[in-house]
MDTraj code that builds the backbone (N, CA, C; nanometers):
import mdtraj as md
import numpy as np

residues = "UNK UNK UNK UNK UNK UNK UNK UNK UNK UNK UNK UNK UNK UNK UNK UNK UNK UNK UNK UNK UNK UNK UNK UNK UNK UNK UNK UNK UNK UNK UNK UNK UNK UNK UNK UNK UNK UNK UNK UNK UNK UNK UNK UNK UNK UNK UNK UNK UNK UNK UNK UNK UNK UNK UNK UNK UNK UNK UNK UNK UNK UNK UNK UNK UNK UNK UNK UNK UNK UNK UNK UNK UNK UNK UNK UNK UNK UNK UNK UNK UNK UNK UNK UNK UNK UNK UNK UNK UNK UNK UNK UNK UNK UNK UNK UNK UNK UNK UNK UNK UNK UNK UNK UNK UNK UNK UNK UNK UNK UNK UNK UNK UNK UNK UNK UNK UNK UNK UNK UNK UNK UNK UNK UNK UNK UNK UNK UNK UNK UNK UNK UNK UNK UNK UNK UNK UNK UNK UNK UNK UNK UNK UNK UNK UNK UNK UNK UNK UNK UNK UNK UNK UNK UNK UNK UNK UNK UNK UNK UNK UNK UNK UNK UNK UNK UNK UNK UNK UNK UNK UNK UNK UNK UNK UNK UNK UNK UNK UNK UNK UNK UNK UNK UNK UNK UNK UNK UNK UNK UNK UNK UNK UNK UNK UNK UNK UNK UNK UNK".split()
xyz = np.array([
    [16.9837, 15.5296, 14.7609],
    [17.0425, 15.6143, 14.6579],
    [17.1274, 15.5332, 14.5615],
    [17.2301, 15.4579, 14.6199],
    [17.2916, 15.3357, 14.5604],
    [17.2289, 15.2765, 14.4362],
    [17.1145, 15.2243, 14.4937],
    [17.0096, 15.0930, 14.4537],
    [16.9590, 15.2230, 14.3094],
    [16.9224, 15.3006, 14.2960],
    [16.8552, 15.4082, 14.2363],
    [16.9749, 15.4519, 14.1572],
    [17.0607, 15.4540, 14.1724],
    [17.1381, 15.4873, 14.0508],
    [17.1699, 15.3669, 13.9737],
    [17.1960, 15.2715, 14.0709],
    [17.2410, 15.1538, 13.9450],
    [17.1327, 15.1025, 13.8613],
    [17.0252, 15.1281, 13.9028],
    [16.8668, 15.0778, 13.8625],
    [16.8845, 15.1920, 13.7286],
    [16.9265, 15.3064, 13.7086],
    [16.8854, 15.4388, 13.6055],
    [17.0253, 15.3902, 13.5103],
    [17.1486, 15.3387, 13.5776],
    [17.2729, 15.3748, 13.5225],
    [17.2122, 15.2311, 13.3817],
    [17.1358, 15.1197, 13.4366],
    [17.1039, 15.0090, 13.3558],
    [17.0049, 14.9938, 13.2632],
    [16.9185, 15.0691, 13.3107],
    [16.7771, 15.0617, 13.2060],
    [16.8232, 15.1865, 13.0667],
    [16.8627, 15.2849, 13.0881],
    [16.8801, 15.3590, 12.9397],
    [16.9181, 15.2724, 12.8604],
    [17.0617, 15.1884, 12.9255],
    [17.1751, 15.1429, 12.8352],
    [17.1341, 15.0273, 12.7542],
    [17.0194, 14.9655, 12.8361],
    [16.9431, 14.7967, 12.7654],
    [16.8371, 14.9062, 12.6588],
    [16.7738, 14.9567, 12.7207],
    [16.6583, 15.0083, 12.6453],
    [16.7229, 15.0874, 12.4730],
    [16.8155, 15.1607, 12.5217],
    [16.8915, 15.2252, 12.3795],
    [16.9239, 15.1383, 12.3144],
    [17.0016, 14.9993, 12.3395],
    [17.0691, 14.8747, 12.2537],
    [16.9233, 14.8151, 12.1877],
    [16.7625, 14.7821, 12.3012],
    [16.6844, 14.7023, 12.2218],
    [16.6018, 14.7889, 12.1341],
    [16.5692, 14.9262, 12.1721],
    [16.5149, 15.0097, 12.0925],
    [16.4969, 14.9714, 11.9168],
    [16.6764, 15.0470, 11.8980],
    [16.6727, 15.0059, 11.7237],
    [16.6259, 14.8675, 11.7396],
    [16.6652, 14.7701, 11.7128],
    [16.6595, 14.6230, 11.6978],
    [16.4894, 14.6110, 11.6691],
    [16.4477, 14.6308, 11.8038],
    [16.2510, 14.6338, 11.8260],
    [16.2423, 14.7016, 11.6452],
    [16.2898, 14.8100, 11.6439],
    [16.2511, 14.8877, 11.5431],
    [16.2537, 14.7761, 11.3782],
    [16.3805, 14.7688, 11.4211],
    [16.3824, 14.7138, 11.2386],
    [16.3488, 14.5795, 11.2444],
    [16.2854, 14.5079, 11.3410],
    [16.2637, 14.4119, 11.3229],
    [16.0733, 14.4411, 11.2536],
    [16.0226, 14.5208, 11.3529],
    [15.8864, 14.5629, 11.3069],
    [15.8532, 14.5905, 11.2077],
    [16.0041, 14.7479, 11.1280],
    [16.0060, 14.7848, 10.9997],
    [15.9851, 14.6606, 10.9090],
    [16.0364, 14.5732, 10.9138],
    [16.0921, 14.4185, 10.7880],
    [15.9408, 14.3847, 10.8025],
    [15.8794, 14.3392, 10.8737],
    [15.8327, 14.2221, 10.8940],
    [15.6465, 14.3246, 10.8985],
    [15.6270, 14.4183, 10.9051],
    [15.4829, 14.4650, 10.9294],
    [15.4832, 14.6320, 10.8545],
    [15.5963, 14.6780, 10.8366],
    [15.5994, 14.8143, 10.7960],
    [15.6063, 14.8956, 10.8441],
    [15.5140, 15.0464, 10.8208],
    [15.4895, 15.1297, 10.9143],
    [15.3654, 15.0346, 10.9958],
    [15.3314, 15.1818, 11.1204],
    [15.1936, 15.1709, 11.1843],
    [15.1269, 15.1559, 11.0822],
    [14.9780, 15.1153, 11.0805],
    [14.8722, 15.1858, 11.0605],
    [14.8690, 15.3194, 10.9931],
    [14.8523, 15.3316, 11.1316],
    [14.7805, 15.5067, 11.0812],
    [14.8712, 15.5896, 10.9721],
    [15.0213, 15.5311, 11.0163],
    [15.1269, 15.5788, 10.8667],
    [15.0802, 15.5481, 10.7806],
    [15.0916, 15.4558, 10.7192],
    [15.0803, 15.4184, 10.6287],
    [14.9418, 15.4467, 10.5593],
    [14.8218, 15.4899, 10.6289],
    [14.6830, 15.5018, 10.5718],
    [14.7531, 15.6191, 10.4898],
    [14.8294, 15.7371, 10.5700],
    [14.8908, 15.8528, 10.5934],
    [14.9863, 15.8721, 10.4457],
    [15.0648, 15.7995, 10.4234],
    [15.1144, 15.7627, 10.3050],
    [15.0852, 15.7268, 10.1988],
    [14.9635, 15.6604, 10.2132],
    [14.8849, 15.6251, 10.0903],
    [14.8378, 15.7258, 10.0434],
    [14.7281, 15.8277, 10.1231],
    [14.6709, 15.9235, 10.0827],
    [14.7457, 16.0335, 10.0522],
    [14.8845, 16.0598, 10.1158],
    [14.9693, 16.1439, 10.0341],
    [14.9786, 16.0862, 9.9022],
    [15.0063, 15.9228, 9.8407],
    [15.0472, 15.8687, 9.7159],
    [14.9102, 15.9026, 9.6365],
    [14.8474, 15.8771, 9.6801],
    [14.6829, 15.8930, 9.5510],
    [14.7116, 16.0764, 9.5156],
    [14.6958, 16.1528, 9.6034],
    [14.7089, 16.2724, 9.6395],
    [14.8526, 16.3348, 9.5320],
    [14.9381, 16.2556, 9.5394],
    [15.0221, 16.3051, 9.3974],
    [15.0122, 16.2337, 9.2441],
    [14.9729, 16.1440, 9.2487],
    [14.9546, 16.0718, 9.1223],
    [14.8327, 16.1267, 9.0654],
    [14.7538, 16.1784, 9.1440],
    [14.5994, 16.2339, 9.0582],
    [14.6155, 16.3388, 9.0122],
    [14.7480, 16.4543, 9.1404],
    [14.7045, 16.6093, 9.0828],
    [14.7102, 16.6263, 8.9629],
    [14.7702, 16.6035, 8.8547],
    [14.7365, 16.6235, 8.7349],
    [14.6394, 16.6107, 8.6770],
    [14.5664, 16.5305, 8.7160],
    [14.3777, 16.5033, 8.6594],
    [14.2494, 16.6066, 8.7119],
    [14.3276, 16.6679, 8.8227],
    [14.2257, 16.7287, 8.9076],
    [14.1935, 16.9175, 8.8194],
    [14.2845, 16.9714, 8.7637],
    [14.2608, 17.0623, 8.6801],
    [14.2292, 17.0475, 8.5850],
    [14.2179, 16.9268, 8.5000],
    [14.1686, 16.9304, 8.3567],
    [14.0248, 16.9015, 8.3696],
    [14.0260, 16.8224, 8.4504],
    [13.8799, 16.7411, 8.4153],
    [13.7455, 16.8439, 8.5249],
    [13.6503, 16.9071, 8.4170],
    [13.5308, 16.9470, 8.4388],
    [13.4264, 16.8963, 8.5706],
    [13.3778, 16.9793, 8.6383],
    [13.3375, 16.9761, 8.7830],
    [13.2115, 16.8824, 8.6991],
    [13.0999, 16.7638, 8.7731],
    [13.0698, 16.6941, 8.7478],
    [12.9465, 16.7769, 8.7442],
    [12.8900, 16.8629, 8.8183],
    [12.7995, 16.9327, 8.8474],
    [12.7745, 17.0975, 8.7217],
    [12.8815, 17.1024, 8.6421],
    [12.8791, 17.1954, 8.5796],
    [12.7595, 17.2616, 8.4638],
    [12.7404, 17.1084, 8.4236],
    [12.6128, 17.1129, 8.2987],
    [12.4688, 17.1808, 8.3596],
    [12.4923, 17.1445, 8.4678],
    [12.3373, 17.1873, 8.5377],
    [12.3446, 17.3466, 8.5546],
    [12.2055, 17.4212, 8.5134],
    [12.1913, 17.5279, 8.5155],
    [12.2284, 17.6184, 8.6626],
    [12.2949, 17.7492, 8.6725],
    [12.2819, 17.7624, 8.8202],
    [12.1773, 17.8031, 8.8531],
    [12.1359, 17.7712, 8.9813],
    [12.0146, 17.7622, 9.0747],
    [11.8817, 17.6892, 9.0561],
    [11.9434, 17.5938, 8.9598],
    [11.8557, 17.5122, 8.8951],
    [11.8919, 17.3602, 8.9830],
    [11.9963, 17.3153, 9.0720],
    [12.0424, 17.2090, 9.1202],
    [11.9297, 17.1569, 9.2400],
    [11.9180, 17.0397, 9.2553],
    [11.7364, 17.0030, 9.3381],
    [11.8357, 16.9838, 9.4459],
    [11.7533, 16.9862, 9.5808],
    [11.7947, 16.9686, 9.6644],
    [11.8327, 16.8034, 9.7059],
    [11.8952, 16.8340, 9.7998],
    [11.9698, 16.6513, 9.8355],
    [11.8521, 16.5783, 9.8699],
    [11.7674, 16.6005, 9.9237],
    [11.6266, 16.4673, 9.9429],
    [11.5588, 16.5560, 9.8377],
    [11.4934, 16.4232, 9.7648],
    [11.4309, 16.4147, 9.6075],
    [11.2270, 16.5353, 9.6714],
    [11.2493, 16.6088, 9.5829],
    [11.0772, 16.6363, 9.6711],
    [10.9706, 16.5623, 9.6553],
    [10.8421, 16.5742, 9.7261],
    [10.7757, 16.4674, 9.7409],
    [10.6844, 16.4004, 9.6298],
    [10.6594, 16.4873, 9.4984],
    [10.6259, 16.3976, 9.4131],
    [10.6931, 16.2930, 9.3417],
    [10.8469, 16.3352, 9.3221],
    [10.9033, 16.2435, 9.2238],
    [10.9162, 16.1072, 9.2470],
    [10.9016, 16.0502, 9.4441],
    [10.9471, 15.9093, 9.4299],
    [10.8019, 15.8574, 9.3892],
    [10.6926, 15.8943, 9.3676],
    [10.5326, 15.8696, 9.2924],
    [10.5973, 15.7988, 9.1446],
    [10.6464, 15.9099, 9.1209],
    [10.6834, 15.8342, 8.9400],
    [10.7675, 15.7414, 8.9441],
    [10.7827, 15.6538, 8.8966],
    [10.8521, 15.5206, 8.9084],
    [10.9811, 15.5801, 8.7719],
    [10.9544, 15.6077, 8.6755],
    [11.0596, 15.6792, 8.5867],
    [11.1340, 15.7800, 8.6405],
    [11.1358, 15.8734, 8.7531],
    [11.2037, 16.0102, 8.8299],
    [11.3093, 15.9384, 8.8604],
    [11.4051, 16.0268, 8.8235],
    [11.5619, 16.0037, 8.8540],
    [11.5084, 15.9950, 9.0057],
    [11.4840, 16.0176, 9.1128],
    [11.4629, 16.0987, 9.2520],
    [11.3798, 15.9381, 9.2841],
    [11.3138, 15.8490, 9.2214],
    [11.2696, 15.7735, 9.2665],
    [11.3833, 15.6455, 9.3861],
    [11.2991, 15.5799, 9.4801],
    [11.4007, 15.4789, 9.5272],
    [11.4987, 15.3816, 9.4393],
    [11.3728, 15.3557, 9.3162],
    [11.4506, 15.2632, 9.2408],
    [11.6153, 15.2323, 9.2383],
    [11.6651, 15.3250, 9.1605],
    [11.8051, 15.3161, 9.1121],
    [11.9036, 15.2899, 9.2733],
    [11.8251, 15.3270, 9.3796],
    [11.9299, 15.2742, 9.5345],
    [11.9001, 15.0981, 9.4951],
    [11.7804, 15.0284, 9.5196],
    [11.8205, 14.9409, 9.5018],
    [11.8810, 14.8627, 9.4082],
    [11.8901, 14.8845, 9.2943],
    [11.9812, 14.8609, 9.1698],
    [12.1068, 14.8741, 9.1889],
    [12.1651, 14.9927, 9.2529],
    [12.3181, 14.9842, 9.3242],
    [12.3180, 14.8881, 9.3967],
    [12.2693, 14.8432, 9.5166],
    [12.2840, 14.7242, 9.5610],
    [12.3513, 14.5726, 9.5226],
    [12.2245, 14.6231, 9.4208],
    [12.1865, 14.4617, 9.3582],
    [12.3109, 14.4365, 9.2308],
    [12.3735, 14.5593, 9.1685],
    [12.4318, 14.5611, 9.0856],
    [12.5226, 14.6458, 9.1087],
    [12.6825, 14.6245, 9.1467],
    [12.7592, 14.7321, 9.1828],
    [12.8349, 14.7625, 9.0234],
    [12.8286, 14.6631, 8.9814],
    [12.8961, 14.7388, 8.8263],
    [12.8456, 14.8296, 8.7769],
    [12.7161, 14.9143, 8.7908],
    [12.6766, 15.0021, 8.7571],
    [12.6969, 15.1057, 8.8267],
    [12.7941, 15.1454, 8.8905],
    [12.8934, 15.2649, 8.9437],
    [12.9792, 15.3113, 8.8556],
    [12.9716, 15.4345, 8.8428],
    [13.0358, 15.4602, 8.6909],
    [13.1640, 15.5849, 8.7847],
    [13.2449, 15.5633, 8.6567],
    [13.3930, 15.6657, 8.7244],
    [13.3521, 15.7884, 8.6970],
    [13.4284, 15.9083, 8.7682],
    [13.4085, 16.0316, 8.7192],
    [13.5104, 16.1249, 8.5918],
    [13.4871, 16.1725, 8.5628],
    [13.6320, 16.2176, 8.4649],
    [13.7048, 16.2145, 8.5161],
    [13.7568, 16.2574, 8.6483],
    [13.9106, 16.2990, 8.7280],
    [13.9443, 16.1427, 8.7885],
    [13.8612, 16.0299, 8.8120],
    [13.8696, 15.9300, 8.8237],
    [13.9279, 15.8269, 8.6976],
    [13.8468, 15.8570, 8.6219],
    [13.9691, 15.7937, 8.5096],
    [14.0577, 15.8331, 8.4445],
    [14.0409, 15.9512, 8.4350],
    [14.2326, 16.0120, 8.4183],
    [14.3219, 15.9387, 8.5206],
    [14.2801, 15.9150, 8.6580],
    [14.3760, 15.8999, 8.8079],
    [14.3416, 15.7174, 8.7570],
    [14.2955, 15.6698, 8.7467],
    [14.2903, 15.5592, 8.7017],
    [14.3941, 15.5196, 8.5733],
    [14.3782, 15.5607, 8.4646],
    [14.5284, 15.5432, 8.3720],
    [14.6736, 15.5906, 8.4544],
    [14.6291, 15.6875, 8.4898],
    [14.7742, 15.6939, 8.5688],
    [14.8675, 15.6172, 8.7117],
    [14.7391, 15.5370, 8.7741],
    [14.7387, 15.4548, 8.8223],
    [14.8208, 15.3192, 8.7610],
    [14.7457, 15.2975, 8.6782],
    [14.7461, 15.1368, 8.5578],
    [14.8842, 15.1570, 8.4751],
    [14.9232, 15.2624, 8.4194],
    [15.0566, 15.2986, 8.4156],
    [15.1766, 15.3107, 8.4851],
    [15.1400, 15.3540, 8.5683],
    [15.2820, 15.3077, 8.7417],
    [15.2502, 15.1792, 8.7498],
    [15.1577, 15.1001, 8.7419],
    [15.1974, 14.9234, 8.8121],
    [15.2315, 14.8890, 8.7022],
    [15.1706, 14.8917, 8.6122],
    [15.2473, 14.8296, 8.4861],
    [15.3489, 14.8315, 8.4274],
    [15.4211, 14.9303, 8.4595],
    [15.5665, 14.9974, 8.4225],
    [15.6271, 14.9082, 8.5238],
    [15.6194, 14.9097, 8.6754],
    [15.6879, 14.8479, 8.7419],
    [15.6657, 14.6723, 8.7478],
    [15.5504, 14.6611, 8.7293],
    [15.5533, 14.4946, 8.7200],
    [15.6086, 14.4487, 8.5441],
    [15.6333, 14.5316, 8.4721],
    [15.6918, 14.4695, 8.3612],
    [15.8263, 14.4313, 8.3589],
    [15.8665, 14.2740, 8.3712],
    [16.0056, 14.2231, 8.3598],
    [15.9651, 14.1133, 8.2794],
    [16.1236, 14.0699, 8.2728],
    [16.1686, 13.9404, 8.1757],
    [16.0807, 13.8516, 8.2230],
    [16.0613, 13.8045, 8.3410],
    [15.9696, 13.7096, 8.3901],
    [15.8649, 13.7375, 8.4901],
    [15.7655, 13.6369, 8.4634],
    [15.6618, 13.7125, 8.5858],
    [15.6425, 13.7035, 8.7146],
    [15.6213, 13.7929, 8.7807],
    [15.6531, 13.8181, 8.9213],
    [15.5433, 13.7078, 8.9926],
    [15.6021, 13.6522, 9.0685],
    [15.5146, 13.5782, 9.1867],
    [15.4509, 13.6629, 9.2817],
    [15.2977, 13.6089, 9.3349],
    [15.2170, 13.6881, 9.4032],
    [15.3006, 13.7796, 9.5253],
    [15.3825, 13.7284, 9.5823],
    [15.4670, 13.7979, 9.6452],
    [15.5189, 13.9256, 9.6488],
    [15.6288, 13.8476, 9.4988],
    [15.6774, 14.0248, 9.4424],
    [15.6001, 14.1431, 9.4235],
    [15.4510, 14.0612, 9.3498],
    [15.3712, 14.1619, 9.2679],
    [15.3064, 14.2721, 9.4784],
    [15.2947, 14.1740, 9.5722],
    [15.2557, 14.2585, 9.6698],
    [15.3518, 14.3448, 9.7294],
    [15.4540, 14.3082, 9.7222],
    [15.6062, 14.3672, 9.7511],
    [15.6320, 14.4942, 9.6514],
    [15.6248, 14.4963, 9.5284],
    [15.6063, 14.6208, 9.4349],
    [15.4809, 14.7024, 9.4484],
    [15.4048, 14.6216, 9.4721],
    [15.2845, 14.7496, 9.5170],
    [15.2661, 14.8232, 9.6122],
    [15.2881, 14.7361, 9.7533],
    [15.3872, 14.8283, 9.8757],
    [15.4846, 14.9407, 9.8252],
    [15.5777, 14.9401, 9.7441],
    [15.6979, 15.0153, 9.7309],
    [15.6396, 15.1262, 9.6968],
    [15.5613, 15.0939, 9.5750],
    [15.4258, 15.2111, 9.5035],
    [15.3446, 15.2942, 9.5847],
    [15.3189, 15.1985, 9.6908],
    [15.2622, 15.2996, 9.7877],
    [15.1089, 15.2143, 9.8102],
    [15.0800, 15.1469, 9.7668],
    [14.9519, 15.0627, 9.7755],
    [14.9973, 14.9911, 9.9221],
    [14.8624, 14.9889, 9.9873],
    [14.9027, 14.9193, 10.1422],
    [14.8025, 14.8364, 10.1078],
    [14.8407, 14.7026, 10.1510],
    [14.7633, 14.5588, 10.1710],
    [14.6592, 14.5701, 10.2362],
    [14.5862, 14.6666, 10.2770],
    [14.4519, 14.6899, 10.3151],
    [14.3767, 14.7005, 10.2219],
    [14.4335, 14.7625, 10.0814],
    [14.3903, 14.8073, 9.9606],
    [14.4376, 14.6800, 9.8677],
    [14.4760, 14.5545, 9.8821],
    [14.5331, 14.4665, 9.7814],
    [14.4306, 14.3646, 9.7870],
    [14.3478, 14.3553, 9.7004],
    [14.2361, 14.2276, 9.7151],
    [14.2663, 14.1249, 9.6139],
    [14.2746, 13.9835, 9.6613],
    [14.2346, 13.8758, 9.6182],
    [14.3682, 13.8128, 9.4710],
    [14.4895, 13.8850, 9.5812],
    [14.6174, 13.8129, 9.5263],
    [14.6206, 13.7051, 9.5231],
    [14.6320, 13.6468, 9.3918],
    [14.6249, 13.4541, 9.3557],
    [14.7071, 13.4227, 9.2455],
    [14.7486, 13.3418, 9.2404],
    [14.8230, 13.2881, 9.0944],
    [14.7273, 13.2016, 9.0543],
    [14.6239, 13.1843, 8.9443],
    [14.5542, 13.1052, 8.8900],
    [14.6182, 13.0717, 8.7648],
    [14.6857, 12.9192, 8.7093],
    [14.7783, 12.8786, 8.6083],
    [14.8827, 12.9475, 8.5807],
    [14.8699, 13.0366, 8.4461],
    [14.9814, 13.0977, 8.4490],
    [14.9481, 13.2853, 8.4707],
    [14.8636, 13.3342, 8.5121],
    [14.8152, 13.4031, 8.5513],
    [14.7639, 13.4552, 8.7162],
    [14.8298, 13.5821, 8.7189],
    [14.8540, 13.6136, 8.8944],
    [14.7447, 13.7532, 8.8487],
    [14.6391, 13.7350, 8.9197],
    [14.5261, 13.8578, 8.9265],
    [14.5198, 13.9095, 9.0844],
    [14.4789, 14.0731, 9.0792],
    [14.5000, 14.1200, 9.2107],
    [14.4106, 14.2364, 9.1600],
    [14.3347, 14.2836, 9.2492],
    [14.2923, 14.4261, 9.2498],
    [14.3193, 14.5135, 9.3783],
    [14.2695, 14.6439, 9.3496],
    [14.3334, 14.7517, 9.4313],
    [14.2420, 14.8401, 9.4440],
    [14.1660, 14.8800, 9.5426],
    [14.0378, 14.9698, 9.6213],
    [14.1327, 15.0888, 9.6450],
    [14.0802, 15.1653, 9.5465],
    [14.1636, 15.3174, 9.5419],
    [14.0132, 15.4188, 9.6027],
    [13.9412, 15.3329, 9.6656],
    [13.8147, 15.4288, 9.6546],
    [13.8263, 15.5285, 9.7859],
    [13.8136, 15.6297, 9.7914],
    [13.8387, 15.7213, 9.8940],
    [13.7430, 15.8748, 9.8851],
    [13.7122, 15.9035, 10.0129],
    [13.5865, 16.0673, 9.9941],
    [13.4745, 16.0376, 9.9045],
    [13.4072, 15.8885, 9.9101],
    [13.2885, 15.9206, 9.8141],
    [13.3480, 15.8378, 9.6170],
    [13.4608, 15.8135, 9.6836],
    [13.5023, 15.7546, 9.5115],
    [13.4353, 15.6590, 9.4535],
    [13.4732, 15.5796, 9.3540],
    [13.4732, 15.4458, 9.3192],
    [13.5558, 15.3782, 9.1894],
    [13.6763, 15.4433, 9.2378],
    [13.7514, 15.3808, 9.1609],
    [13.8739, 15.2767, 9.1753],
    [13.8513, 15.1921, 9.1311],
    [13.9477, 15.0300, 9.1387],
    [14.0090, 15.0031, 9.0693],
    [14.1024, 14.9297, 9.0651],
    [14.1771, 14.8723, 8.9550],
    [14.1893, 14.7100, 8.9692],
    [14.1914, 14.6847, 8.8362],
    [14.1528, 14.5436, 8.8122],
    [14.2864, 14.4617, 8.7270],
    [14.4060, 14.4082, 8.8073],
    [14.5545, 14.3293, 8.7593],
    [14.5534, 14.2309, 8.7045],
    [14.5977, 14.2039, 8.6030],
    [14.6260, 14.0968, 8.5641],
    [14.7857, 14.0462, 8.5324],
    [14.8687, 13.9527, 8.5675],
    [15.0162, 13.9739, 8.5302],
    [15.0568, 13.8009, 8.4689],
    [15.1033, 13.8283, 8.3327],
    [15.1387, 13.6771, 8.3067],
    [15.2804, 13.6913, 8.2779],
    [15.3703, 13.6137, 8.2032],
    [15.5165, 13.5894, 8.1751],
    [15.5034, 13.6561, 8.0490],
    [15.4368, 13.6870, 8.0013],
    [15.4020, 13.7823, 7.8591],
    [15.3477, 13.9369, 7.8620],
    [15.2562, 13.9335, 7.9663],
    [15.2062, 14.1005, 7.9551],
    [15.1467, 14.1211, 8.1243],
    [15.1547, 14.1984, 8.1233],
    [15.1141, 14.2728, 8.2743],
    [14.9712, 14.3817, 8.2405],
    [14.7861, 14.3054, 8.2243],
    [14.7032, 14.4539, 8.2253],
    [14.6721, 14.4713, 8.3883],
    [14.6591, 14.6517, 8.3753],
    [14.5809, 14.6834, 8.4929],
    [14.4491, 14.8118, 8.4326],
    [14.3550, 14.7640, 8.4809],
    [14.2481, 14.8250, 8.4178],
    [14.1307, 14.9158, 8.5337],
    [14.1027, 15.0006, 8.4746],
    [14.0121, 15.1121, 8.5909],
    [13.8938, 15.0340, 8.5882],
    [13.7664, 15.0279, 8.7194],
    [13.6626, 15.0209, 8.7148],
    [13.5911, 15.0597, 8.8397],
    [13.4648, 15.0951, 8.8397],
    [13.4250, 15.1653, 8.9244],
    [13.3385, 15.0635, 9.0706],
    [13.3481, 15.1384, 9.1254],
    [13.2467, 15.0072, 9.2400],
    [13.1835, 15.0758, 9.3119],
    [13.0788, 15.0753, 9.3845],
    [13.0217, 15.1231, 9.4622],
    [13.1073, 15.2193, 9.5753],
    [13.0479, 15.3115, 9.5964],
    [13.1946, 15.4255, 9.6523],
    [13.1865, 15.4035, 9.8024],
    [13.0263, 15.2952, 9.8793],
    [13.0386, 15.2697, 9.9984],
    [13.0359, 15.1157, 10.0365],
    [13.0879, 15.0813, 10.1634],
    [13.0466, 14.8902, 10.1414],
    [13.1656, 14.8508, 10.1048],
    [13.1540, 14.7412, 10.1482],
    [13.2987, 14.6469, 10.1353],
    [13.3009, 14.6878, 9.9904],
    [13.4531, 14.5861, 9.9644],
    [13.5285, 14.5804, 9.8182],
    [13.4816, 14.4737, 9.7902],
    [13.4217, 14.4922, 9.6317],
    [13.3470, 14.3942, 9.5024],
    [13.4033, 14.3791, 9.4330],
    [13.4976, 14.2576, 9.3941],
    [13.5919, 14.2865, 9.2478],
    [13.4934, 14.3027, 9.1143],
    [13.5822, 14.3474, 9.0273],
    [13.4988, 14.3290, 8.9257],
    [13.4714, 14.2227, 8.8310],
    [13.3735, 14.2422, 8.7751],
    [13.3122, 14.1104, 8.7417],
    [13.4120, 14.0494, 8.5689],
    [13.4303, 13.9363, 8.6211],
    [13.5292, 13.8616, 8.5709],
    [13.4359, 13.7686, 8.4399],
    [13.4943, 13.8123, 8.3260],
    [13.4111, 13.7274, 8.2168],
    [13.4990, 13.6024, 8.1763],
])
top = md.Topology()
chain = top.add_chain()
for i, resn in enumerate(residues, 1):
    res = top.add_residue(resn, chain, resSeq=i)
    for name in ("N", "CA", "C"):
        top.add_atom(name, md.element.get_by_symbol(name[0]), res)
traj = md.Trajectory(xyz[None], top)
């Protein structure tokens, strides 16, 4: 009984003191979990878009109703090599992801995107790859989503895989000691992240 209390009277008292500590050392140095943070992100896209999501026209609208073809193409059209419904245009996505095009509510959420980093990466001087990942964290962008942070001369380029449910929309950074662009572009909405093509 002895042995059993002093064993209970000791472990809360270590465990309560290393608890916090464990904590903020994890917080500094890795963030949230995971799964938070996926969690957080998709709350952040989720408020920065709603404004795009009522203006912009359902993509499907132009088409007559009950006029919409079904999801597998029917069996004459993959015959014609010109039929939207043909295989063709799958392998062309492949082969060519720049030909993923945004949707209206995608590039509205895209300027409004390119407007929050740019507002915040604009200072007197330009931010080192660091900062610029450190401000995009704050923004709400998680480094799962931060591709191909580099300082090349005087120029620090980074993009950002906002693609989510079928999307394909990206953003494409550029940040010098003079101007900060961030620009929308679309990518294939499945499959790893493709930056965009750099002229």
């Amino acid at each position: 009984m002895t042995l059993t209390a002093c064993g209970t009277e000791e472990t809360p008292g270590d465990d309560a003191r290393k608890t916090p500590a464990d904590t903020v050392d994890a917080g500094s140095s890795g963030g949230l979990p995971i799964p938070d943070q996926r969690v957080a992100f998709m709350d952040m896209l989720n408020t920065v878009g709603q404004p795009c999501a009522p203006d912009a026209p359902p993509e499907e609208e132009p088409t007559p109703v009950g006029e919409k073809p079904p999801t597998a193409p029917v069996e004459p059209l993959p015959v014609d090599g010109s039929a939207p419904g043909s295989t063709e245009p799958t392998s062309h996505t492949s082969e060519s992801p720049q030909e993923a095009t945004l949707s209206a509510v995608e590039k509205c959420e895209g300027r409004l995107h390119s407007k929050r980093i740019t507002k915040a990466l604009s200072r007197p001087t330009a931010p080192t790859p660091g900062e610029i990942r450190t401000t995009l964290n704050d923004l709400g962008y998680i480094n799962e989503r931060i591709h191909n942070l580099r300082k090349s001369g005087a120029t620090t380029r980074f993009y950002v895989d906002l693609r989510v449910l079928g999307g394909s929309l990206c953003l494409d950074g550029s940040v010098t000691s003079t101007t900060t662009v961030v620009t929308a572009f679309a990518a294939p909405p499945t499959g790893p992240f493709i930056p965009a093509k750099q002229s």
